[in-house]
C-alpha positions as MATLAB code, in Angstrom:
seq = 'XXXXXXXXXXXXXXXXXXXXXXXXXXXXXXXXXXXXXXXXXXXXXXXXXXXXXXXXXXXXXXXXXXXXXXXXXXXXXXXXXXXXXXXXXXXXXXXXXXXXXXXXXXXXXXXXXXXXXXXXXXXXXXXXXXXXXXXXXXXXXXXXXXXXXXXXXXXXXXXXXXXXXXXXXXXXXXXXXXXXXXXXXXXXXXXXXXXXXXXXXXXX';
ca = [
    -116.028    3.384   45.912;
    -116.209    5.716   43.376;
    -119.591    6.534   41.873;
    -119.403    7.187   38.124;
    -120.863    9.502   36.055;
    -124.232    9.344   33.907;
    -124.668   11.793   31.479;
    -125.168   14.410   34.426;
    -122.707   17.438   34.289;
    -119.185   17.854   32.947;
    -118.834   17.707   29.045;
    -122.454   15.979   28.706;
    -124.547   18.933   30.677;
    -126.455   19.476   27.233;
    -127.216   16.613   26.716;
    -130.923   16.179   26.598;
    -133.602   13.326   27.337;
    -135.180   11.700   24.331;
    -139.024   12.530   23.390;
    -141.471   10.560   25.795;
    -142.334    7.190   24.386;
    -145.907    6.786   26.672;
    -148.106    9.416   28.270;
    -146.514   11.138   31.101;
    -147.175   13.042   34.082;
    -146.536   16.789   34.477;
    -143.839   17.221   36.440;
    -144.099   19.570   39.204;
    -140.903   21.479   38.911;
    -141.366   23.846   42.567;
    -142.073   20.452   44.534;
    -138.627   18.942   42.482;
    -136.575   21.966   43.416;
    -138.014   21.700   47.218;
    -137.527   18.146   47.351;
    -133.924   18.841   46.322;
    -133.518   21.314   48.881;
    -135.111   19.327   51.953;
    -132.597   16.539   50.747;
    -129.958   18.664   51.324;
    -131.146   20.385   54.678;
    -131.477   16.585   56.125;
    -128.115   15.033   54.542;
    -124.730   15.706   54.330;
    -122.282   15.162   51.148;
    -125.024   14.067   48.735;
    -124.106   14.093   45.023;
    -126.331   13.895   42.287;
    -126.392   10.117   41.895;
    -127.570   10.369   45.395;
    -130.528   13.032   45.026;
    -131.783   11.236   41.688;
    -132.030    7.438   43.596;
    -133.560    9.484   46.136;
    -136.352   10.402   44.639;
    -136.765    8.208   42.750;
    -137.213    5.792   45.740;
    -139.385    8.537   47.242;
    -141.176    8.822   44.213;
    -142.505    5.296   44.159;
    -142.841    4.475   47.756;
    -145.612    7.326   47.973;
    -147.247    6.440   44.667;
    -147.883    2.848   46.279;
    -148.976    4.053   49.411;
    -150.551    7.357   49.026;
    -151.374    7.029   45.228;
    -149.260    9.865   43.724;
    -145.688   10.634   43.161;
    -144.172   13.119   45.026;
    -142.113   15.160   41.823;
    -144.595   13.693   39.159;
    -141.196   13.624   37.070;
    -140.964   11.391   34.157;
    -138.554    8.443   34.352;
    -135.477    6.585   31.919;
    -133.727    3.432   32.503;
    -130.163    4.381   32.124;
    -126.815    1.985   32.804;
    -126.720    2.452   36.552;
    -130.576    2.799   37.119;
    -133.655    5.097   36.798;
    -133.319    8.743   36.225;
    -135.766   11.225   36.680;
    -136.091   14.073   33.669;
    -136.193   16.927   35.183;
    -134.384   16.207   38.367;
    -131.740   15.374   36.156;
    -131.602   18.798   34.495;
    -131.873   20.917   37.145;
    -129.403   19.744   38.575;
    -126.738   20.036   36.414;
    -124.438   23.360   36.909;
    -125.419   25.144   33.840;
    -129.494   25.216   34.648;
    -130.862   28.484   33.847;
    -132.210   28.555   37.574;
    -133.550   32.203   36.650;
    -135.029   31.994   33.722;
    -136.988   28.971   34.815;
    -137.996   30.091   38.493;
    -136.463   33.840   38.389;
    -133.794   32.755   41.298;
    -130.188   31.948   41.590;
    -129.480   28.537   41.533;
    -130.752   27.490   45.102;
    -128.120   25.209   46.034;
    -123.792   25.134   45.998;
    -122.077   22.634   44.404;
    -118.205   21.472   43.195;
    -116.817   18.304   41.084;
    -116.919   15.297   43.237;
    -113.361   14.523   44.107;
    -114.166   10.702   43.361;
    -115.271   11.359   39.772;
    -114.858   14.503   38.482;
    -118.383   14.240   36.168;
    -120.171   14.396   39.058;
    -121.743   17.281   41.243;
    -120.896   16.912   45.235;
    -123.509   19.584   47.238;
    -121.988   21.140   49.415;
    -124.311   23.758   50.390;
    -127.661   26.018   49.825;
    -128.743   29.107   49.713;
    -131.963   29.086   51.281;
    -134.255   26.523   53.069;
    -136.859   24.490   51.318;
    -139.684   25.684   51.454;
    -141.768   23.060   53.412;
    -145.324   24.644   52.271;
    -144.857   23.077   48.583;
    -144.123   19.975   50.218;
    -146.788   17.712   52.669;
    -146.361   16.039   55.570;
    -146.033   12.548   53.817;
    -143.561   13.632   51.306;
    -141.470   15.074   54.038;
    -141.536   11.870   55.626;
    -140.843    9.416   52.459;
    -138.049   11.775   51.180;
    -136.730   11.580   54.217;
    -137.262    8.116   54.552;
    -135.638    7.378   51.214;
    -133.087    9.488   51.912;
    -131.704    7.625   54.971;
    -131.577    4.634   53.307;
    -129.094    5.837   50.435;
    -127.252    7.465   52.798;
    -126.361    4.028   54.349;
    -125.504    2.369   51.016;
    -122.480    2.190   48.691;
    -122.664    2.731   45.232;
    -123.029   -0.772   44.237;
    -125.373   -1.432   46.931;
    -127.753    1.411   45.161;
    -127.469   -0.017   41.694;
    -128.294   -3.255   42.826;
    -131.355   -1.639   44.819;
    -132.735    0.173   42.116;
    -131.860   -2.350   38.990;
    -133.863   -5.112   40.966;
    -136.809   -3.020   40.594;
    -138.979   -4.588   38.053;
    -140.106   -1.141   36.083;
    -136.709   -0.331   35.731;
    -135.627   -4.055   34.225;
    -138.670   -4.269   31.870;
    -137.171   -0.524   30.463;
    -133.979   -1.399   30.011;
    -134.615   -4.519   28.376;
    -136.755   -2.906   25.919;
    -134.177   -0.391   25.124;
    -132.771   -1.467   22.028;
    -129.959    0.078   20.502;
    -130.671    3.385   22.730;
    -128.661    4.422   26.171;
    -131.906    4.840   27.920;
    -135.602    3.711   27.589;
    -139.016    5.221   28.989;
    -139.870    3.698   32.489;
    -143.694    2.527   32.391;
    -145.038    4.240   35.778;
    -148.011    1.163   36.241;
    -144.934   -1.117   36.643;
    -144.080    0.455   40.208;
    -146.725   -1.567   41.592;
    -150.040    0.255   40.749;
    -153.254    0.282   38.696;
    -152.573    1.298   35.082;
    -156.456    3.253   35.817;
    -154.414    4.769   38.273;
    -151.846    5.952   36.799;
    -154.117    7.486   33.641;
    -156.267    9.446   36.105;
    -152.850   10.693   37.411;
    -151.744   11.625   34.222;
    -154.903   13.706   33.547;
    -154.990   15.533   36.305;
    -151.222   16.536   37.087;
    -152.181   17.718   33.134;
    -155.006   19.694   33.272;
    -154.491   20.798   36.556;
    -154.700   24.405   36.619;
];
């Protein structure tokens, strides 16, 4: 089944995520960009609605088990799920790959021939490199990733809107297309989440 766009690529690839509504984590942009590229060394035919429910499954499976995130990327509740910020912009075709990590973009991508909004990866330019990335977040990306691999579109958004972070987000949306996820909802200690917020910001 076709897997429709959401707000990634196409004519919306300027479009921008709204100011943070909570404190938030500092996203560690090298471990994003090597997550994406182990993804893509381990899979075949992933598109960006793939990579994104990836990690975000990835994401939360080893905060509740190892008590971090793996991307420490800030999350929205959009219409088909949860969306990680900057996953979500550096993967769209016009990133500024070398202004932001002095590097072409890493990876080779062309419309989805489903849905022509979306990014199909077809490729990449180099291997991930595994030394930004540990043993256990090798292991739950790849983990995570085998399990969207197996599902349809509808079978993802049902996976990830049954997650109750994402419902309490979207409910409290309002009038706006997306809404803040709150990162104690995923099954963690709010204490926990605060120390992680410190230190991922004041982390040298």
């Amino acid at each position: 089944m076709p897997r429709p766009g959401f707000g990634m690529g196409g004519t919306n690839h300027r479009k921008k995520m709204p100011r943070s509504e909570f404190p938030i984590f500092k996203v560690d942009k090298k471990k994003v960009v090597e997550s994406i590229l182990f993804l893509l060394d381990n899979f075949v035919g992933f598109s960006q609605y793939d990579i994104v429910k990836t990690i975000f499954l990835a994401d939360k499976s080893h905060l509740t088990k190892y008590g971090r995130p793996i991307t420490f990327d800030t999350y929205y509740a959009m219409e088909h799920g949860p969306v990680p910020t900057f996953t979500y912009d550096v993967l769209k075709p016009l990133f500024d790959f070398q202004r932001e990590f002095g590097e072409e973009r890493p990876w080779i991508s062309v419309p989805d021939a489903r849905n022509s909004k979306m990014q199909k990866f077809v490729g990449a330019r180099r291997k991930p490199r595994n030394e930004y990335l540990s043993e256990t977040d090798r292991e739950l990306l790849k983990e995570a990733g085998g399990a969207i691999q197996l599902l349809d579109f509808e079978q993802i958004r049902r996976l990830t809107h049954e997650d109750e972070a994402y419902k309490e987000a979207w409910q409290r949306r309002g009038k706006s297309e997306r809404s803040q996820i709150k990162m104690e909802l995923l099954g963690v200690d709010k204490k926990l989440i605060e120390d992680l917020i410190y230190i991922s910001n004041h982390a040298s």
